[in-house]
PDB file of N, H, CA, C and O in Angstrom:
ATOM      1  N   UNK A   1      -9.228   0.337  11.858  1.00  0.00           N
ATOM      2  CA  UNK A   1      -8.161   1.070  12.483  1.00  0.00           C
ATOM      3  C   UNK A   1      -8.703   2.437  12.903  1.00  0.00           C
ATOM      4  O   UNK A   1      -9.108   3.169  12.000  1.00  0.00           O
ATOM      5  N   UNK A   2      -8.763   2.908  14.288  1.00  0.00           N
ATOM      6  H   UNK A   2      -8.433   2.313  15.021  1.00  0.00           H
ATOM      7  CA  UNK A   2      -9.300   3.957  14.832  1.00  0.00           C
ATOM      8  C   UNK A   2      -8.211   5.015  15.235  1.00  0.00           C
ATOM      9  O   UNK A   2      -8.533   6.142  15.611  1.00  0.00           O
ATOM     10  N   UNK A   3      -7.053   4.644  15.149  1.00  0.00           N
ATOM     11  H   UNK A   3      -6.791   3.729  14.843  1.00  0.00           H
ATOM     12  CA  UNK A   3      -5.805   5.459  15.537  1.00  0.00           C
ATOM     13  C   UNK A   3      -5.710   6.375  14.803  1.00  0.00           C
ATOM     14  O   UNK A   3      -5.910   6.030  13.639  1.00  0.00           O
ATOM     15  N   UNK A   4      -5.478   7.488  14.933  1.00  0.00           N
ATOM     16  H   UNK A   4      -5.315   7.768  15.879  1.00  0.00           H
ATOM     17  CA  UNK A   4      -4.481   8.477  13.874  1.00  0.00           C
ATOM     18  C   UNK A   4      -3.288   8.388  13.674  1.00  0.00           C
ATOM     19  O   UNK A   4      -2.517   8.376  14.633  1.00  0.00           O
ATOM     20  N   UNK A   5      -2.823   8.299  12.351  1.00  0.00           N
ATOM     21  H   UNK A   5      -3.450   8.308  11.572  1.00  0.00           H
ATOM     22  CA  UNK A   5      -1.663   7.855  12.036  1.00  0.00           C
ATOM     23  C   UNK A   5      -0.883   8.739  11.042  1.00  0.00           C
ATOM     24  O   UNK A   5      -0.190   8.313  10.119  1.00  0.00           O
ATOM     25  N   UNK A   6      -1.047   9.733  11.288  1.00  0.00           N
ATOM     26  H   UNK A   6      -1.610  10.078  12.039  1.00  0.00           H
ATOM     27  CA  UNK A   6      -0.640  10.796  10.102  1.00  0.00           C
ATOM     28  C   UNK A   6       1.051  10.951  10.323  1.00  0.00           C
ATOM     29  O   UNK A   6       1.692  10.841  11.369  1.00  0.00           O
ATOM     30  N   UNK A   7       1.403  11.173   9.294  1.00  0.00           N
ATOM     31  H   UNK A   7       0.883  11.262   8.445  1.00  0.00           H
ATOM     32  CA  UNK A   7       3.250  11.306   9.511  1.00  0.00           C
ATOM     33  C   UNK A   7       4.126   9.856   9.652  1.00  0.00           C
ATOM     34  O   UNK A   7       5.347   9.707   9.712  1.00  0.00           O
ATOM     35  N   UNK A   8       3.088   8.891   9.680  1.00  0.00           N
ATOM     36  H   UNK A   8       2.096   9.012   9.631  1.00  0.00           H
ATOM     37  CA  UNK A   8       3.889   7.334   9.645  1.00  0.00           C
ATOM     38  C   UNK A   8       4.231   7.096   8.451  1.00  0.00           C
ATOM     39  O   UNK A   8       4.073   7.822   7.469  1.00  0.00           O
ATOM     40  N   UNK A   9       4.772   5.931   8.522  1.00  0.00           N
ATOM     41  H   UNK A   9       4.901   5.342   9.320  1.00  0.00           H
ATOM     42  CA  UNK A   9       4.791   5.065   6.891  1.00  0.00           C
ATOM     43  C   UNK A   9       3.992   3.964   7.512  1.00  0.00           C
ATOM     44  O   UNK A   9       4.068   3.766   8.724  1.00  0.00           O
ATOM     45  N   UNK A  10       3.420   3.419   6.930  1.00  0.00           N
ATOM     46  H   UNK A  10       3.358   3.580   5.945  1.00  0.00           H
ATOM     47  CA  UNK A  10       2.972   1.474   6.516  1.00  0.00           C
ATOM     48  C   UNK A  10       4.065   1.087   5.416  1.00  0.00           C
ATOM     49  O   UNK A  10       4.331   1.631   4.344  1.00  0.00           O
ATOM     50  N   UNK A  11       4.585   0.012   6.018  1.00  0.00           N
ATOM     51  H   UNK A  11       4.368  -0.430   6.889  1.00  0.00           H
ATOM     52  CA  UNK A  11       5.111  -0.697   5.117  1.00  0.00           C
ATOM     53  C   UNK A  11       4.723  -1.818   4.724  1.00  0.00           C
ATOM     54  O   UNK A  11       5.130  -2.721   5.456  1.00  0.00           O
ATOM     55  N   UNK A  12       3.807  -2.310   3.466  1.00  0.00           N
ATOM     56  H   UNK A  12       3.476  -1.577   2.872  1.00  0.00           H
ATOM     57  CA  UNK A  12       2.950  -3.625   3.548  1.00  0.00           C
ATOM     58  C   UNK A  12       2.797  -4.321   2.451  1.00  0.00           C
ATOM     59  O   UNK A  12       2.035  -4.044   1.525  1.00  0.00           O
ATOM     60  N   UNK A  13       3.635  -5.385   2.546  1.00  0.00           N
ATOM     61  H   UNK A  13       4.255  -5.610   3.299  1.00  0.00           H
ATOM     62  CA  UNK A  13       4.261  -6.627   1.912  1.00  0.00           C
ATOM     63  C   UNK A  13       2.258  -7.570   1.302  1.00  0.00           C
ATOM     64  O   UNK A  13       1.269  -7.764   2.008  1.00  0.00           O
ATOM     65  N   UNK A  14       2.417  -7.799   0.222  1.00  0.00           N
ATOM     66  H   UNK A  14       3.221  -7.641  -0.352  1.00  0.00           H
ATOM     67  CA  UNK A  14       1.253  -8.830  -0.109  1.00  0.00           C
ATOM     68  C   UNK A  14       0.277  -7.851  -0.642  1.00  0.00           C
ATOM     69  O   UNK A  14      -0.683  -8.353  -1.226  1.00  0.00           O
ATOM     70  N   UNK A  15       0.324  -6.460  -0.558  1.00  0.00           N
ATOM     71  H   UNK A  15       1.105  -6.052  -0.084  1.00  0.00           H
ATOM     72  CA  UNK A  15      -0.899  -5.681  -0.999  1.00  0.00           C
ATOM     73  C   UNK A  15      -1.145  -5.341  -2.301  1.00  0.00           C
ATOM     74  O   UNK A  15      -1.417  -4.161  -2.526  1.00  0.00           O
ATOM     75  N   UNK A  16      -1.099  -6.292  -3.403  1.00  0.00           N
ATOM     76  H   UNK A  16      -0.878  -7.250  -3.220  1.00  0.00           H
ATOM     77  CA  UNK A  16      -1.536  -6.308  -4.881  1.00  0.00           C
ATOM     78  C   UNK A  16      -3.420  -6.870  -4.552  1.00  0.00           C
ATOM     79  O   UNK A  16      -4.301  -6.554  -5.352  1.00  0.00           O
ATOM     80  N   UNK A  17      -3.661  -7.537  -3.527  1.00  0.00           N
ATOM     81  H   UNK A  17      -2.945  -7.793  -2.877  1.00  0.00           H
ATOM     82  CA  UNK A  17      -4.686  -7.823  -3.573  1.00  0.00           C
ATOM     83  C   UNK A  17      -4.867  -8.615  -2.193  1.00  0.00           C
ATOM     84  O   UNK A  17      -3.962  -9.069  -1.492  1.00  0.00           O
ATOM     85  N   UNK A  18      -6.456  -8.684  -1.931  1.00  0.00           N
ATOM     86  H   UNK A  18      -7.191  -8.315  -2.499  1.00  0.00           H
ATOM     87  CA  UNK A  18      -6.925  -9.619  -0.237  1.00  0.00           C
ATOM     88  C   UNK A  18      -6.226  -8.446   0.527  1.00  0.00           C
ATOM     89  O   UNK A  18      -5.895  -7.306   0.200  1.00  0.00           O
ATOM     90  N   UNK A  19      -6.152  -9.031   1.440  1.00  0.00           N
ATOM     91  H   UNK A  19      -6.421  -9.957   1.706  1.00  0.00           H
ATOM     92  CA  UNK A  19      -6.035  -8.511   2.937  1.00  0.00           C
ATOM     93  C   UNK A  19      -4.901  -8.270   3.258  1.00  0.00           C
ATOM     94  O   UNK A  19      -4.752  -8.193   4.477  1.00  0.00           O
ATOM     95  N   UNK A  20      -3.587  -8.039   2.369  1.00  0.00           N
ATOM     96  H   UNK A  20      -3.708  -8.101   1.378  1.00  0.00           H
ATOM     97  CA  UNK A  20      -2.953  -7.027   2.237  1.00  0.00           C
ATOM     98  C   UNK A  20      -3.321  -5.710   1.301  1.00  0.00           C
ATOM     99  O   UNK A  20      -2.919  -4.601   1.655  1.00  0.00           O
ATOM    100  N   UNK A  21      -3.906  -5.835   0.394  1.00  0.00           N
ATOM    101  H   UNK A  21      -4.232  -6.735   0.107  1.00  0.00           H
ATOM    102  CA  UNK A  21      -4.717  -4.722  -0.441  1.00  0.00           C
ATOM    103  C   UNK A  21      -5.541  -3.948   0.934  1.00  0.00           C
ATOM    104  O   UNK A  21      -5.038  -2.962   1.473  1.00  0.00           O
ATOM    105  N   UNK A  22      -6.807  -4.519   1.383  1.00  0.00           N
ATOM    106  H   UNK A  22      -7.215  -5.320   0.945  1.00  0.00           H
ATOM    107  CA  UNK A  22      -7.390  -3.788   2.417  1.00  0.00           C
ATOM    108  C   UNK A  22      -6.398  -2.994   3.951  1.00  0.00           C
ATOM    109  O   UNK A  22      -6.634  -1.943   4.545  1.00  0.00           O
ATOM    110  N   UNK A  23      -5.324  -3.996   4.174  1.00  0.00           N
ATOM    111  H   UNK A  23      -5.133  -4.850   3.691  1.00  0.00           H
ATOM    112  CA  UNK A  23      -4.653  -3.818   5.314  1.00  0.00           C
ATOM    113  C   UNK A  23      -3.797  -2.048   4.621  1.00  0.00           C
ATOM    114  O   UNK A  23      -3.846  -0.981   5.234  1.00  0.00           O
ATOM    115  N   UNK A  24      -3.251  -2.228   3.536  1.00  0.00           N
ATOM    116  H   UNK A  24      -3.211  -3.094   3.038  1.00  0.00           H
ATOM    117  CA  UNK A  24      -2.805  -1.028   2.804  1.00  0.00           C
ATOM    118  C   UNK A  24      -3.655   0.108   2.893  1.00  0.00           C
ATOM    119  O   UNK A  24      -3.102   1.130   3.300  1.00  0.00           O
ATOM    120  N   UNK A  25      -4.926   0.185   2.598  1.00  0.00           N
ATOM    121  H   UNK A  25      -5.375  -0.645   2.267  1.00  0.00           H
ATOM    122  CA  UNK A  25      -6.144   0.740   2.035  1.00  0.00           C
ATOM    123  C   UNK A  25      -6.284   1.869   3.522  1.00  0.00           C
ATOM    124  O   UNK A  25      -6.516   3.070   3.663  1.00  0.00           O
ATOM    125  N   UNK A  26      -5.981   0.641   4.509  1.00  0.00           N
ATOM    126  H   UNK A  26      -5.792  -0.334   4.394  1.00  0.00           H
ATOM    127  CA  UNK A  26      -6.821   1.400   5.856  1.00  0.00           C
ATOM    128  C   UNK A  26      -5.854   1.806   6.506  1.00  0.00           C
ATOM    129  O   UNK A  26      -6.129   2.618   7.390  1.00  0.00           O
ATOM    130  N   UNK A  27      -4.407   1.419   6.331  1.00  0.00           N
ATOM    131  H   UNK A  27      -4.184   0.760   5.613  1.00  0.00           H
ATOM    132  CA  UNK A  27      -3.110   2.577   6.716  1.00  0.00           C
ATOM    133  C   UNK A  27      -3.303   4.171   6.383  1.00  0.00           C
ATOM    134  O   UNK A  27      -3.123   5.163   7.091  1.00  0.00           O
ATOM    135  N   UNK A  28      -3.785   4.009   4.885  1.00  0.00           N
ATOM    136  H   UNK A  28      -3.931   3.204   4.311  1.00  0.00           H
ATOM    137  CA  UNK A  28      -3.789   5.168   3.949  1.00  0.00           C
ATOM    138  C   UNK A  28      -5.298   5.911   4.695  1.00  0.00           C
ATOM    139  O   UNK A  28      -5.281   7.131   4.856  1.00  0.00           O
ATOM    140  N   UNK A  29      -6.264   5.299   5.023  1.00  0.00           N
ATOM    141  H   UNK A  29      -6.278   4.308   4.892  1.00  0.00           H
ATOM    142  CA  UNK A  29      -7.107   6.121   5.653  1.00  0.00           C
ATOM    143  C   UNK A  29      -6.720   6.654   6.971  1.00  0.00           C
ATOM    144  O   UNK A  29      -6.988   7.841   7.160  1.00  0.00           O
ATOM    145  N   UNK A  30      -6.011   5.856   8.131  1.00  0.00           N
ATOM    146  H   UNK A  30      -5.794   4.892   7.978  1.00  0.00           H
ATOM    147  CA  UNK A  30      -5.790   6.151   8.685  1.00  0.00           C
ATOM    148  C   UNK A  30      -4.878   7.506   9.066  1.00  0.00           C
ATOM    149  O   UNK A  30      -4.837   7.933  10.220  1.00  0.00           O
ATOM    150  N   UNK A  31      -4.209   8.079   8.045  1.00  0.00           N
ATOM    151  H   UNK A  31      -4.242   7.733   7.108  1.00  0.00           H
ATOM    152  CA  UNK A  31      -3.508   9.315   7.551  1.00  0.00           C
ATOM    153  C   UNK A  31      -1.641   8.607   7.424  1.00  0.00           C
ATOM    154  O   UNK A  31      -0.623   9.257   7.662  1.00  0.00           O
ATOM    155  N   UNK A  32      -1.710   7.230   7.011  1.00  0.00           N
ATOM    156  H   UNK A  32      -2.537   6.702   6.817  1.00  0.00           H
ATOM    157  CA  UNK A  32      -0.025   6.779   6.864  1.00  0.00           C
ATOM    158  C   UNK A  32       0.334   7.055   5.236  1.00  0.00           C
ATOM    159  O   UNK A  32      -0.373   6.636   4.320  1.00  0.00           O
ATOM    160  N   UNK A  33       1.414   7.741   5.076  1.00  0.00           N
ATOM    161  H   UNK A  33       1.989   8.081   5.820  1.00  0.00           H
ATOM    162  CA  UNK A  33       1.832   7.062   3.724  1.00  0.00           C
ATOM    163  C   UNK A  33       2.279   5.666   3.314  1.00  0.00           C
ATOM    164  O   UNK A  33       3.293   5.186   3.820  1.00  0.00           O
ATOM    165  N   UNK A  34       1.550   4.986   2.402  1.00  0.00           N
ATOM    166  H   UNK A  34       0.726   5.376   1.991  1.00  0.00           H
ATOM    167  CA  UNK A  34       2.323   3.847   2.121  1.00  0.00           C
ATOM    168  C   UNK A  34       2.905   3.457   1.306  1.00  0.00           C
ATOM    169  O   UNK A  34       2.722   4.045   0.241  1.00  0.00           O
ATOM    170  N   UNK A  35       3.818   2.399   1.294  1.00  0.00           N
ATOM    171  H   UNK A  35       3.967   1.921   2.160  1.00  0.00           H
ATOM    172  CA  UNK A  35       4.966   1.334   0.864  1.00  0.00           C
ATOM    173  C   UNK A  35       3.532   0.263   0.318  1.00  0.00           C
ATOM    174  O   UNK A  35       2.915  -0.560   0.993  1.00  0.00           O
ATOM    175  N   UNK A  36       3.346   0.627  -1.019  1.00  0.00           N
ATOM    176  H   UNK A  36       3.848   1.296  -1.567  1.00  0.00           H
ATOM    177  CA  UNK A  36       2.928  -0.952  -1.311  1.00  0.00           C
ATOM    178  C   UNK A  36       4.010  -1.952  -1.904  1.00  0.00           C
ATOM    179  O   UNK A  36       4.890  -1.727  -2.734  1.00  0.00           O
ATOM    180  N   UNK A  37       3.608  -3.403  -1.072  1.00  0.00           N
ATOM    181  H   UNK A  37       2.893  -3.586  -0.397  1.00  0.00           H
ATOM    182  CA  UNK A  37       5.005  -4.145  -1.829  1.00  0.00           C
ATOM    183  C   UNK A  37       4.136  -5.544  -2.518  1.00  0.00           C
ATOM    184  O   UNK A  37       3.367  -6.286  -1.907  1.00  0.00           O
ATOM    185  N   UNK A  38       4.399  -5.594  -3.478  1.00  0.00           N
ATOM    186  H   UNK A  38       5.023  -4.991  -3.975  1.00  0.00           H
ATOM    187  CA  UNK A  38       4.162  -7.345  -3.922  1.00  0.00           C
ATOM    188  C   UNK A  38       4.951  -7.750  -5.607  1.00  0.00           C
ATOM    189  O   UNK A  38       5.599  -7.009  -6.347  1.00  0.00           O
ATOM    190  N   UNK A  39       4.617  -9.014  -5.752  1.00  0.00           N
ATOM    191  H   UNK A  39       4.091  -9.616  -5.151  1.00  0.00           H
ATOM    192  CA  UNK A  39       5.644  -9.453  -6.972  1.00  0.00           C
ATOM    193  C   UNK A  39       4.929  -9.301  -8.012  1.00  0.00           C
ATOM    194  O   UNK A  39       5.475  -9.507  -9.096  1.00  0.00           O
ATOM    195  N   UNK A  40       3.407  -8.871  -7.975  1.00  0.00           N
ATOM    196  H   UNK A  40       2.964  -8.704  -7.095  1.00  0.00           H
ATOM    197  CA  UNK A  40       2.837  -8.678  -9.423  1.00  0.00           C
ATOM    198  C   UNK A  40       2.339  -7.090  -9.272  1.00  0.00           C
ATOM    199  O   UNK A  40       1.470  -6.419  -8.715  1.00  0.00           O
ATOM    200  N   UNK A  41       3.439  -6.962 -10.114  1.00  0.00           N
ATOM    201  H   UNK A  41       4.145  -7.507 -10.566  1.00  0.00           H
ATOM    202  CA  UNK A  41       3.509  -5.500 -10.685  1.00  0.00           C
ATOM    203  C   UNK A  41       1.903  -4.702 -10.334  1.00  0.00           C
ATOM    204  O   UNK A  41       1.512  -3.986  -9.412  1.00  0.00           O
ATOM    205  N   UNK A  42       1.403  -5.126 -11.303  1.00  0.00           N
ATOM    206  H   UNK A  42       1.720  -5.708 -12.052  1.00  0.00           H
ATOM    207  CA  UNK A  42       0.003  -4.338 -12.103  1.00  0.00           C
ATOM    208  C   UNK A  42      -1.005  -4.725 -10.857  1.00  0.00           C
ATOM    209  O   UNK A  42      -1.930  -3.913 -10.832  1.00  0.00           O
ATOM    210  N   UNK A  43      -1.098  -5.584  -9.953  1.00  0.00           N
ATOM    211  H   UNK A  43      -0.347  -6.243  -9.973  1.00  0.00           H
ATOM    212  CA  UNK A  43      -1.592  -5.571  -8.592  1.00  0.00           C
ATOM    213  C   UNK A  43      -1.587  -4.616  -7.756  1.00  0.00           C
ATOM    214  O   UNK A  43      -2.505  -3.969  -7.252  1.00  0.00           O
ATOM    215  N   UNK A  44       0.069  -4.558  -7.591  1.00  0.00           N
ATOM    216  H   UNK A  44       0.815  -5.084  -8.001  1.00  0.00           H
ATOM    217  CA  UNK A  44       0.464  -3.631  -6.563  1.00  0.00           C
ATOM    218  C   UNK A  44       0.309  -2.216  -7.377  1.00  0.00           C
ATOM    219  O   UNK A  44      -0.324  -1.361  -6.758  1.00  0.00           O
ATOM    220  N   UNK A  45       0.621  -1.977  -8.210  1.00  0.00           N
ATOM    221  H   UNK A  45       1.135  -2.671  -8.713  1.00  0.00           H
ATOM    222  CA  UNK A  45       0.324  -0.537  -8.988  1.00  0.00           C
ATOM    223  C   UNK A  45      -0.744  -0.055  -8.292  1.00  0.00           C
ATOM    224  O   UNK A  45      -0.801   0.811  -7.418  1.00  0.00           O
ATOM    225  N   UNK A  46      -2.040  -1.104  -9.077  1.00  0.00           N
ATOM    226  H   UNK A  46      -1.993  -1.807  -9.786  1.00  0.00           H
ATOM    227  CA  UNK A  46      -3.098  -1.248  -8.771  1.00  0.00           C
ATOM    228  C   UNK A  46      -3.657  -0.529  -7.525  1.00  0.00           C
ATOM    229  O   UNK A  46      -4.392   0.458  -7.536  1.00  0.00           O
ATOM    230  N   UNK A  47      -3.149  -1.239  -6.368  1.00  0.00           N
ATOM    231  H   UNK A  47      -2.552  -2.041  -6.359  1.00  0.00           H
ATOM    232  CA  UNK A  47      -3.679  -0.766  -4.958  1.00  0.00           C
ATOM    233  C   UNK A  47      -2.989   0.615  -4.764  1.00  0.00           C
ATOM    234  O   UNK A  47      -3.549   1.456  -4.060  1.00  0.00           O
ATOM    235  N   UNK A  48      -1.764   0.892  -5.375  1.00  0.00           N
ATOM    236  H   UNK A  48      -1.308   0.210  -5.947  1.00  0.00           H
ATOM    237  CA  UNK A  48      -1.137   2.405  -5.068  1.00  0.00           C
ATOM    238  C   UNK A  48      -2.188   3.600  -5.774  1.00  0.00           C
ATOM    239  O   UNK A  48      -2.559   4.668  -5.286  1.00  0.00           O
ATOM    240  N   UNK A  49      -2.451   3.101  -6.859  1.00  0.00           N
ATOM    241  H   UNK A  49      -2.150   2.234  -7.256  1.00  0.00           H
ATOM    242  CA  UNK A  49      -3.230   3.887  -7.888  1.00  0.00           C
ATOM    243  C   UNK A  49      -4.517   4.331  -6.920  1.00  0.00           C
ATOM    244  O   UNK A  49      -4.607   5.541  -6.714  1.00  0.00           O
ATOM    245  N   UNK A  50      -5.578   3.419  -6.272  1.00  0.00           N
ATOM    246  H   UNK A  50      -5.506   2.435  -6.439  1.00  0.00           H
ATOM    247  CA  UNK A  50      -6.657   3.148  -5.359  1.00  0.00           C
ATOM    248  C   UNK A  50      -6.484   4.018  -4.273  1.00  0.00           C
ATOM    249  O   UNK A  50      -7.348   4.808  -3.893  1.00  0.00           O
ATOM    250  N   UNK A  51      -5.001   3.832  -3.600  1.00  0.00           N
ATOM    251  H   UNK A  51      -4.299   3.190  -3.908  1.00  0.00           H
ATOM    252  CA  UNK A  51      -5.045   4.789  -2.403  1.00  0.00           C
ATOM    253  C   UNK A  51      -5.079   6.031  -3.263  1.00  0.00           C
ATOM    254  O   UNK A  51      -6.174   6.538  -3.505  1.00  0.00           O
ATOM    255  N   UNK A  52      -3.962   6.566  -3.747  1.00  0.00           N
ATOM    256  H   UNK A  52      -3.073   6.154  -3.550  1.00  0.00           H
ATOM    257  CA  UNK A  52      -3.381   7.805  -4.274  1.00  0.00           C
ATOM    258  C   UNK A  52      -5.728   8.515  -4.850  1.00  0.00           C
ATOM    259  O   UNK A  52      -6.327   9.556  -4.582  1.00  0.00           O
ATOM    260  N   UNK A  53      -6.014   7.686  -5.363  1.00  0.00           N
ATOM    261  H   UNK A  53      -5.527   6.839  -5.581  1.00  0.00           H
ATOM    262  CA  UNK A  53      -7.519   8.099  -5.784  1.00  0.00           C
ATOM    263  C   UNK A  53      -7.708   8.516  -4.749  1.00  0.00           C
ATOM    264  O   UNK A  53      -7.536   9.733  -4.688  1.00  0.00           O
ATOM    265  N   UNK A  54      -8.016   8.017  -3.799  1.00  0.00           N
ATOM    266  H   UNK A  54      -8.155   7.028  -3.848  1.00  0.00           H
ATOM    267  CA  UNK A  54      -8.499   7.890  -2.387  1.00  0.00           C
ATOM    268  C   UNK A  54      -8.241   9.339  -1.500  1.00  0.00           C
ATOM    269  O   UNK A  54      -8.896   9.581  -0.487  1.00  0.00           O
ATOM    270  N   UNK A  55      -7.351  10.123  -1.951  1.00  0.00           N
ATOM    271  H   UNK A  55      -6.819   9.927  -2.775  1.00  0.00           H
ATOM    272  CA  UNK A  55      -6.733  11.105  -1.377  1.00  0.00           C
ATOM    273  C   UNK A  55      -5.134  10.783  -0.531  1.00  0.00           C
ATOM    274  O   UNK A  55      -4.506  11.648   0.080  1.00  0.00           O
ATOM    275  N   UNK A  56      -4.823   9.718  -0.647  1.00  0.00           N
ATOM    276  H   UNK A  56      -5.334   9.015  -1.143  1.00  0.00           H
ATOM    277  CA  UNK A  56      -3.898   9.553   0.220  1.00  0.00           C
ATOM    278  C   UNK A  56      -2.362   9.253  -0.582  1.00  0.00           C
ATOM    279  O   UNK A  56      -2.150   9.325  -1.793  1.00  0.00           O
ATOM    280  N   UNK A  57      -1.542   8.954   0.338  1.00  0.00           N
ATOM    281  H   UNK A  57      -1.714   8.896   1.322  1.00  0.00           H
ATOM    282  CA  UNK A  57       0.130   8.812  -0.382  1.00  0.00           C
ATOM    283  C   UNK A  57       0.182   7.292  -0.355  1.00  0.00           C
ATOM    284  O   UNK A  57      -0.334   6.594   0.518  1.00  0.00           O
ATOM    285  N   UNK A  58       0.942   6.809  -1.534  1.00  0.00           N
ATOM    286  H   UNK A  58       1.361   7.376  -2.243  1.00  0.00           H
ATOM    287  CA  UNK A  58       1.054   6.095  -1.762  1.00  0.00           C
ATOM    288  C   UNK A  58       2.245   5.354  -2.658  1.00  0.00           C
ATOM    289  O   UNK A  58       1.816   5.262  -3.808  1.00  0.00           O
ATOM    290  N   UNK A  59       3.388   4.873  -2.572  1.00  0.00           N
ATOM    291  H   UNK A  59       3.737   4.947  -1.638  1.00  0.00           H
ATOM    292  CA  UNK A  59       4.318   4.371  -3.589  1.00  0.00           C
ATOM    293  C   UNK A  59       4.158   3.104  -3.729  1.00  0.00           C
ATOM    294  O   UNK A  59       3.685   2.620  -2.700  1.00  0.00           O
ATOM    295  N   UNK A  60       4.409   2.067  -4.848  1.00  0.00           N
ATOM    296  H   UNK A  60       4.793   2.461  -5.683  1.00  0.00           H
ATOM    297  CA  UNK A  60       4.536   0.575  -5.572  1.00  0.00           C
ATOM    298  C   UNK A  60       6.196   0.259  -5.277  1.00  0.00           C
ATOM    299  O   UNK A  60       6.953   1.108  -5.747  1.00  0.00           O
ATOM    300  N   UNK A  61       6.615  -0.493  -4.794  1.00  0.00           N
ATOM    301  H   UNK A  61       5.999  -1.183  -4.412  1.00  0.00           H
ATOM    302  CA  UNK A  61       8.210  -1.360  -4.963  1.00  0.00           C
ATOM    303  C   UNK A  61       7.418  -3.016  -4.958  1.00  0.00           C
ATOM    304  O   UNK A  61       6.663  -3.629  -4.204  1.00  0.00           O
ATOM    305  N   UNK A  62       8.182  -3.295  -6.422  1.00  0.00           N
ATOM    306  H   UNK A  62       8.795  -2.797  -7.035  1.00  0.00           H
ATOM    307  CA  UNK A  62       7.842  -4.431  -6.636  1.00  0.00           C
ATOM    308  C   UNK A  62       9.168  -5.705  -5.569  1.00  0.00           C
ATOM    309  O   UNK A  62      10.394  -5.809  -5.521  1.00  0.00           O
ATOM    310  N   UNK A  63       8.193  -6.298  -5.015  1.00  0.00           N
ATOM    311  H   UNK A  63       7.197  -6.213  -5.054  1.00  0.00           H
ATOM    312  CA  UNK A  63       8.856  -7.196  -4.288  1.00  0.00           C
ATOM    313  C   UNK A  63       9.174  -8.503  -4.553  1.00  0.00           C
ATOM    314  O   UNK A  63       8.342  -8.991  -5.317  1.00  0.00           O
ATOM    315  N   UNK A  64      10.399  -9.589  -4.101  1.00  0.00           N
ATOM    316  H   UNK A  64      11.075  -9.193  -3.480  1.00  0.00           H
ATOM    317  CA  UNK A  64      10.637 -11.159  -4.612  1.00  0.00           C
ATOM    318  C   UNK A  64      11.899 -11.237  -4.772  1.00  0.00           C
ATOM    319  O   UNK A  64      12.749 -10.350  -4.842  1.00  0.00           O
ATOM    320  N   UNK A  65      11.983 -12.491  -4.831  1.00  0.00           N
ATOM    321  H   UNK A  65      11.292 -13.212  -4.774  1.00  0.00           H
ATOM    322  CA  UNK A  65      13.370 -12.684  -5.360  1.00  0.00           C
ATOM    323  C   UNK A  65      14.074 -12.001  -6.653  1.00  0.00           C
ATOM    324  O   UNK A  65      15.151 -11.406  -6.635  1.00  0.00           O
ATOM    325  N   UNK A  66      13.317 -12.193  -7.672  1.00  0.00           N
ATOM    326  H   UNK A  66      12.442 -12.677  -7.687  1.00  0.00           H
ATOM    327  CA  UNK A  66      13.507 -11.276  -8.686  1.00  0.00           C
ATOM    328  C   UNK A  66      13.662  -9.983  -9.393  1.00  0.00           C
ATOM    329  O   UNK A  66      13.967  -9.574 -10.513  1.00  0.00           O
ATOM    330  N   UNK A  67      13.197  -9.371  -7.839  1.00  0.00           N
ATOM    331  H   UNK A  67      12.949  -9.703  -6.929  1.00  0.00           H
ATOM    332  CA  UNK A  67      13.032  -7.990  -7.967  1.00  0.00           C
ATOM    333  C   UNK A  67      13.881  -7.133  -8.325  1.00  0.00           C
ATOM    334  O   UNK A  67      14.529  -6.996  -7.287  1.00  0.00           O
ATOM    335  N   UNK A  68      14.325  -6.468  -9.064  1.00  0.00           N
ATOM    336  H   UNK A  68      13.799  -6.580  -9.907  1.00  0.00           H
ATOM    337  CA  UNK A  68      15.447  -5.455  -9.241  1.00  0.00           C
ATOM    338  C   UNK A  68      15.313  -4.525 -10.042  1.00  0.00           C
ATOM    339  O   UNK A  68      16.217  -3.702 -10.190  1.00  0.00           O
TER     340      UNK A  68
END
């Protein structure tokens, strides 16, 4: 991603891990805050924890049917 993206959100569903993890990763470089979303908790933590290291913004909402 070569765009500047500062002042957006990403909102991105699947990023506990794979290629929603990376697709997250490179919002957050790109200058977006992100929305990580997935149904295993400690995944998605996970990748929020990674950006937020990273220098960038980052929140976890656990996603699914179950979610609440």
């Amino acid at each position: 991603m070569t765009q500047e993206m500062s002042g957006k959100v990403a909102l991105v569903t699947g990023a506990g891990s794979g290629i929603g993890r990376a697709s997250a990763r490179a919002f957050a470089a790109a200058g977006c805050a992100v929305v990580v979303v997935d149904v295993a908790r400690a995944a998605g933590e996970e990748t929020a924890e990674l950006i937020v290291a990273d220098g960038g913004e980052a929140r976890f909402v656990r996603g699914g049917r179950d979610a609440r």
